[in-house]
N, C-alpha and C positions, 0 to 999 in steps of 0.2 A: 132680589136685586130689582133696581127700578130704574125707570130709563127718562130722562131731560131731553127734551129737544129744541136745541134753539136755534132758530132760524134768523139771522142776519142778514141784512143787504148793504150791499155796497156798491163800487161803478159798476164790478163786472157782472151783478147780480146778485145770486141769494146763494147763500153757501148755508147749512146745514150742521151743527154740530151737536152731537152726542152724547152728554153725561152722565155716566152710569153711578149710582150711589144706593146705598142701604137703607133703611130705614130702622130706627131702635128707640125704645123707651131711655130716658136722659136719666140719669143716677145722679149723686151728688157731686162724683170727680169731674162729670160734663162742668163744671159750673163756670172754670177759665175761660173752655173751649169756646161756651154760649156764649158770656159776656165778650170774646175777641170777635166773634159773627155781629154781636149787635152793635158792639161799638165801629164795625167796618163797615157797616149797613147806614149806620147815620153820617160816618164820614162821606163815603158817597153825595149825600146831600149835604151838597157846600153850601147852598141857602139858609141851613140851619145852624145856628151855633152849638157849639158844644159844652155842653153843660157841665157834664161830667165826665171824670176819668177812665181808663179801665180797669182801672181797682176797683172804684165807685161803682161801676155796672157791676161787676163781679161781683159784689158783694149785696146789693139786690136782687141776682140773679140766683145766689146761694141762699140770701136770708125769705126774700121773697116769692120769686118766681116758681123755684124748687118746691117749696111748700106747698102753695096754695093752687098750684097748675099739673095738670100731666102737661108731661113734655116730650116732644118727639122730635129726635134732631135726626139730620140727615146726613150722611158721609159717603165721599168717595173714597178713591182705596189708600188716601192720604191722609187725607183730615175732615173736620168738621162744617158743612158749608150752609149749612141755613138749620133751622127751627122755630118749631110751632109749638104756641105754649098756651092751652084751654083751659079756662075753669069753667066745666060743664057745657052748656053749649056755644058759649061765649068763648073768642077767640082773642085770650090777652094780646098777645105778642106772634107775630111772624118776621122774619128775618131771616133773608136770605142776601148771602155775603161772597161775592166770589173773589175769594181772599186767597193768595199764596201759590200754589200750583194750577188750583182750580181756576184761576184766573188766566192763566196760562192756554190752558187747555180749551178755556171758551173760545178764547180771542182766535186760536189756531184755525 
């Protein structure tokens, strides 16, 4: 288990929260899970358009990414909330998505 610390400020100061999540090698069933983290990872950035769908990522995340990368995604004890995807020492992709509960939980 591994532990997230993010630190926010606000009026009343700095509040402190703790995300506890696992870490595991991505298989090929990850492949939804990825492509839902990176396409929320780009939505966040409104300045960029969106090129592609989430089937579209999905399906470069299975045809591509899978293949040609280790892949390490990250979970808390709901879902899937970021990952990091290497070929060799080169760092294709990272993405980190705080989507759905996780999102919840930061803001708290």
């Amino acid at each position: 288990m591994s532990v997230l610390r993010i630190a926010r400020r606000n009026l009343l100061g700095w509040k402190l929260t703790i995300m506890r999540f696992t870490l595991r090698r991505a298989t090929a069933r990850d492949a939804d899970a990825i492509a839902n983290v990176f396409s929320a990872s780009f939505r966040l950035l409104t300045f960029l358009p969106m090129l592609h769908t989430v089937e579209e990522d999905g399906r470069y995340i299975q045809n591509v990414i899978l293949n040609e990368c280790e892949v390490t995604v990250a979970e808390d004890e709901s879902e899937m909330v970021a990952f990091l995807a290497r070929q060799g020492e080169e760092v294709r992709l990272l993405h980190t998505a705080l989507i759905g509960s996780a999102w919840g939980r930061a803001r708290s």
